[in-house]
C-alpha positions, 0 to 999 in steps of 0.5 A: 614273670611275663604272665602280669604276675609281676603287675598283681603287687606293688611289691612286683611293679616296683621290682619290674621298674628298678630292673628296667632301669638299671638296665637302662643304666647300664646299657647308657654306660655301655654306649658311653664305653663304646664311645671312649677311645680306651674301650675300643682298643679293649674291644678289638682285643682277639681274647674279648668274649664274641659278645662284646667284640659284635656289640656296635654302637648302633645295637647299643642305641637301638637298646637303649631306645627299646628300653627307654620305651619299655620304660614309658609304657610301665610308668604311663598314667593308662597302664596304672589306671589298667593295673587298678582296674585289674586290682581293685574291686572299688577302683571298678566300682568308683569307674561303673559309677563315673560311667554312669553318671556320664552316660545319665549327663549324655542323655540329659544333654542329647534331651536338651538339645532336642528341646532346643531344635523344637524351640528353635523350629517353633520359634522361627515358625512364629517369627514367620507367622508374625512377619505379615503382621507386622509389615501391616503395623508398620504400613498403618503406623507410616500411614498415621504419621504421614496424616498426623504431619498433613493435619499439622501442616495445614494447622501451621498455615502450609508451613511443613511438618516432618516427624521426627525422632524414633518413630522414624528409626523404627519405621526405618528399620522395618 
């Protein structure tokens, strides 16, 4: 019984979860029974089993907690999941197969994210490069429009003209 042959047919499985739970039962009744006045005059009886007269109700809860634990550990999720990795041979298949794949996504992954370093590096690497070149654009350009606003004043008799529009937002941003 304590070997796992219990756990090898569902037949056993089954059994195992009634007898815990009866035993649960019954130990619940027991606490109820300590706690009720008429068992305590019966318990403290000279001609009551030894048993019965050292059972307290502190034993009885710890039991119970025991139990209850027993209880949460055969109907867990993990331990059905290991009793069908233990009994079924497609239940392995289907798991090596799962794993695999996981491991074929992970690698994917781990390949991407390198490819986004690279991306990234290569990219800050021309924004670097780039940076000069622009701050040459953005002279000229400030350049240009301060010439083309000197030519059009002296067009308009010295009366002062100032581009205005996105030229200047994005010349400002610069």
């Amino acid at each position: 019984l304590f070997s796992g042959e219990v756990f090898k047919t569902a037949a056993g499985r089954a059994k195992l979860v009634d007898d815990v739970t009866e035993l649960h039962t019954f130990l619940r009744s027991r606490l109820m029974e300590l706690d009720s006045k008429e068992f305590v005059a019966v318990s403290t009886e000279d001609d009551a089993p030894a048993a019965l007269q050292q059972e307290s109700r502190e034993s009885v809860q710890r039991l119970i907690q025991a139990v209850a634990k027993s209880l949460s550990v055969i109907n867990a999720s993990t331990t059905s999941q290991l009793i069908m990795l233990r009994s079924s041979r497609r239940f392995r298949e289907r798991l090596v197969t799962s794993l695999e794949q996981r491991m074929k996504n992970a690698e994917k992954l781990t390949s991407c994210i390198a490819d986004c370093q690279r991306k990234r590096e290569d990219l800050a690497k021309q924004i670097t490069e780039t940076q000069p070149k622009l701050a040459v654009l953005v002279d000229a350009t400030r350049a240009v429009q301060r010439s083309t606003e000197q030519i059009m004043t002296e067009q308009y008799k010295g009366r002062r003209i100032n581009i205005v529009g996105d030229i200047n937002t994005v010349l400002g941003e610069s």
